[in-house]
N, C-alpha and C positions, 0 to 999 in steps of 0.2 A: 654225228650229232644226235642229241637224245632229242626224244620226240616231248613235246610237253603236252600232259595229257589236258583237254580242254575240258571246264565243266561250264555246263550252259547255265548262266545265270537265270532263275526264275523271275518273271514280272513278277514289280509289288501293287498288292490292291490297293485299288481307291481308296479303301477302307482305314487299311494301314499310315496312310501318307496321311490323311486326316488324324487317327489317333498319334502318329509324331507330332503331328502340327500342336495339337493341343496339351501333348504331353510338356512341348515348349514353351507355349504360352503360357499355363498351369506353374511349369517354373519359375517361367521368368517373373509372374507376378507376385509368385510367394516370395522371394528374394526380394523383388522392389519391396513389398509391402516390411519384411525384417529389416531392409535398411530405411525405408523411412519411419519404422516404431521406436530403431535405435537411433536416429539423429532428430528426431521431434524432441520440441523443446518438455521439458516437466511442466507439469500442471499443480495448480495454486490445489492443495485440501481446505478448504473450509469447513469445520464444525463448530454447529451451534452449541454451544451447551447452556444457553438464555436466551430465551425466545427475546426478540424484539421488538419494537411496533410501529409503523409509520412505513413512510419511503424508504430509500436506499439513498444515500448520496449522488451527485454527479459529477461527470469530467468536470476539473475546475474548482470543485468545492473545498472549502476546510472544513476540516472533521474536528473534533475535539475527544481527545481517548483514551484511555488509560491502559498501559501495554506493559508487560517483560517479555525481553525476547531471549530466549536460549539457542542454544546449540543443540544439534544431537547426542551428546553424551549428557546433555543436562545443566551446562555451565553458561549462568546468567550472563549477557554482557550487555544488554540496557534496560534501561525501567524509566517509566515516566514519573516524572517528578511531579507532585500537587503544584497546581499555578495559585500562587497566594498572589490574587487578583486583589490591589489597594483600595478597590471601589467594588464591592459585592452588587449582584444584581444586574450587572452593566452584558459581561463575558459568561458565557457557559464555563461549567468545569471542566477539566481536563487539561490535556496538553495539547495546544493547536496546531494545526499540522494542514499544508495545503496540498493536497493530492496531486500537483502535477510534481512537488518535489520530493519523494519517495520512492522508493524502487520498485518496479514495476508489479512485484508480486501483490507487496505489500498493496498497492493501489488495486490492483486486478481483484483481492481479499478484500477491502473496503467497499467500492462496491455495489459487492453482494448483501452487504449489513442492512441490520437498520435499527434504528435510535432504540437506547434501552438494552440492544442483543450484546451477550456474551460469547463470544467465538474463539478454537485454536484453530491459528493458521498454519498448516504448513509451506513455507515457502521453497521449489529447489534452487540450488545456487545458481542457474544461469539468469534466474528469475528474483533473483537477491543480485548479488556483488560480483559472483563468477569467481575468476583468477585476479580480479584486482580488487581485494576488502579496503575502505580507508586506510589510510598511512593511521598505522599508533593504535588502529583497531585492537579487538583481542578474537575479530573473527580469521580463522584460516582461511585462505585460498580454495576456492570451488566446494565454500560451506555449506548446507541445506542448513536452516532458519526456522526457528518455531514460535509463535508471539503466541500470546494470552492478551486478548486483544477486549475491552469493552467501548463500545461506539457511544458516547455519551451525549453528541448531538453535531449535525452538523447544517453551512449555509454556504449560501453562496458567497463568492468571494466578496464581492462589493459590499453585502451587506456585513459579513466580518470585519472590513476595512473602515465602516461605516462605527460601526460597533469599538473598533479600537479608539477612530479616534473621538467617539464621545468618553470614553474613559478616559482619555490624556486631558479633552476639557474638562473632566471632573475632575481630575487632578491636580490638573494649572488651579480652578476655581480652589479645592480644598487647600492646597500651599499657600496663596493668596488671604485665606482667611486669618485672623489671630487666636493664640491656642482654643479659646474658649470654641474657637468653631463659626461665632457669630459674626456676620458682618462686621467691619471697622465703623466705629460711631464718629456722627459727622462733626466734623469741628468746631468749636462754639464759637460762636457770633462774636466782632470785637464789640468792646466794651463802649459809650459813647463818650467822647472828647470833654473833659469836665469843661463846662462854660467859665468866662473870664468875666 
């Protein structure tokens, strides 16, 4: 039998075992930190490009606003239409809109506004629509979103609700009128019974 020659392992220093140690830890937290940069969700861009003036909205509020939203290649697929309000002076202008029913980006981008401000928002799709755009949309699947957004005023909800419906009583009231606009004039007195 062949003899096998033995070579004597040398100890490792303290030294060394501590720079393993850390050479490890070193790793292992560059890797956590690249996988949780690549699964964090996208974040809202907001730019002003009109200053603003007041508050900022809150959870809960309707805003009223004037928006297109794009695509990234540039192709419109909604625009706010003018609210031709029957009763001027009652509603803010804009399109009304209550901030818990918006998609979250859009909400997270609002906000941050305030009355008067002109802002583009970028939204990314997990923070839009995702993989599921509405049925009949013209947005794709896992779209990023880009509004042109103006915040033309917003309140609390109660007192939007409050504010509609004295506009429906304005309305009821103006229908009710005859065209001239003015009250219904009161019916004349009858006439008295010719004596006999």
């Amino acid at each position: 039998m062949a003899e096998v020659t033995r070579v004597p392992l040398q100890p490792v220093s303290r030294n060394s075992l501590i720079m393993l140690f850390l050479g490890i830890l070193i790793g292992a937290l560059i890797a956590g930190g690249a996988a949780w940069w690549m699964a964090r969700p996208g974040s809202v861009d907001v730019e002003e490009t009109q200053a603003g003036t007041g508050g900022n909205p809150k959870e809960g509020d309707v805003v009223f606003v004037s928006y297109v939203g794009k695509l990234d290649d540039g192709t419109e697929f909604d625009r706010s239409q003018p609210t031709p309000w029957p009763i001027p002076g009652i509603m803010p202008e804009g399109t009304p809109m209550q901030l818990d029913g918006v998609v979250p980006g859009f909400k997270e981008a609002i906000l941050q506004m305030q009355k008067g401000g002109k802002y583009t928002v970028t939204i990314p799709a997990d923070k839009a629509y995702g993989a599921m755009p509405p049925p009949g949309s013209p947005i794709p699947p896992n779209a990023d979103l880009t509004f042109e957004i103006e915040l033309l005023d917003f309140m609390p909800l109660a007192d939007a609700e409050a504010k509609f419906l004295q506009l429906q009583a304005a309305m009821a009231q103006q229908q009710a009128a005859p065209e001239g606009g003015a009250a219904p004039a009161p019916a004349p007195a009858p006439a008295p019974a010719p004596a006999e």
